[in-house]
N, C-alpha and C positions, 0 to 999 in steps of 0.2 A: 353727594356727601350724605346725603340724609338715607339711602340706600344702604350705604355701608352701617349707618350709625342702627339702624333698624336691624340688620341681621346679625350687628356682634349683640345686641338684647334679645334677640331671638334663640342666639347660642348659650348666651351665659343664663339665659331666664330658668330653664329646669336645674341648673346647677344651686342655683341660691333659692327654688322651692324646694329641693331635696333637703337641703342644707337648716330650710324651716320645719320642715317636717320631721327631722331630724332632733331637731330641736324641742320641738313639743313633745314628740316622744316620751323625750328623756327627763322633760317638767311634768308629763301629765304623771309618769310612774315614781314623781319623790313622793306627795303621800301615802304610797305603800310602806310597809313594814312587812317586807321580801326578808324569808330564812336567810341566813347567809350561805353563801353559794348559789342560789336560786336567784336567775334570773328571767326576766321579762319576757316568756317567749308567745308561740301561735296559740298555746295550748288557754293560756288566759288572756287574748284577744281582747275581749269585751268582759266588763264586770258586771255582775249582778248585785240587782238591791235587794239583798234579804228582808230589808225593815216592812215587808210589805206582811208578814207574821206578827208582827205586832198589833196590827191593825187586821187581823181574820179573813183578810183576803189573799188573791192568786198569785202565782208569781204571773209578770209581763212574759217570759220567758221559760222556754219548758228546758229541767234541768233534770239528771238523776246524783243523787247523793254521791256517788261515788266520782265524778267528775268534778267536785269540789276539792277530793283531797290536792293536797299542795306539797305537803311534806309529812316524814313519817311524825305520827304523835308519840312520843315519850317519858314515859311513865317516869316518879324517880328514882326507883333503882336504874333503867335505863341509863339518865343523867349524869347519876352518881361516878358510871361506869366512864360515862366519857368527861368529866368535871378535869382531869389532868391532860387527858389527852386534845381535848377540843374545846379549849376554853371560851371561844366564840360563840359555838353552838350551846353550850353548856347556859350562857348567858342567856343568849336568844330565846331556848325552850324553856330556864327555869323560869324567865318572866312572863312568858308566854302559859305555862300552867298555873301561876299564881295571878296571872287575869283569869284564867277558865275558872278557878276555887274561888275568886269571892267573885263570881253569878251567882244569882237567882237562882233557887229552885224553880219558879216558873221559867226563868230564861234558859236553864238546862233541860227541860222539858218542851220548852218549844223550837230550840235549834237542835242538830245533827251534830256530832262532833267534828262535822268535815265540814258545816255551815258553819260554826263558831270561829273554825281555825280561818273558814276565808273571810270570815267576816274581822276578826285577829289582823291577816295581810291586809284585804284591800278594801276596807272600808272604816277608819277613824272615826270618823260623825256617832257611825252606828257603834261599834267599837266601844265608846265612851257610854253614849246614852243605853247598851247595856246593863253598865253597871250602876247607874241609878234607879232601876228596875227592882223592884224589892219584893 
């Protein structure tokens, strides 16, 4: 008996670690603030902590600026363009440029506009405490 009871836990055991993994997944990416449409893929695997410019040191991680971009930036005539037809978007990026307008002059001068936008998605903490930066 105890044979049998041991190999159906043997079988069903990667189905319910899939199942967790799965699961954490899909909790660790809710504090993102993902464009809409844009979802979770290889490409942003692992996140970077930009907050390490604050403090005049390295990043942990070698990065080039343009591996940052996430989505296109949107000027507002851009916007404007799509305000009727893509009311989602239209949402998404106008609040998305009216965080990037009230930064910091120093905080616009120490991030990349492709560091700000993923710091925007996937970092809230830093997100926040840029804009107490003055």
């Amino acid at each position: 008996m105890k044979p049998t009871l041991l190999l159906i836990l043997l079988l069903i055991m990667p189905f319910c670690m899939t199942a967790q993994h799965a699961s954490l997944d899909k909790n660790s990416t809710a504090n993102y603030n993902l464009p809409p449409g844009l979802s979770f893929g290889k490409k942003f695997i692992t996140t970077l902590d930009l907050s390490y410019k604050l403090h005049g040191g390295t990043s942990a991680v070698s990065y080039q600026d343009s591996e940052l971009k996430i989505a296109k930036v949107f000027l507002n005539n851009d916007l404007e363009a799509i305000k009727e037809l893509d009311p989602v978007n239209y949402n998404y990026y106008t609040t998305a440029n009216s965080y990037f307008n009230n930064l910091s002059n120093k905080v616009k001068n120490l991030y990349t506009k492709n560091e700000l936008f993923y710091i925007y998605v996937f970092d809230q903490n830093l997100k926040n405490k840029l804009l107490t930066i003055k």
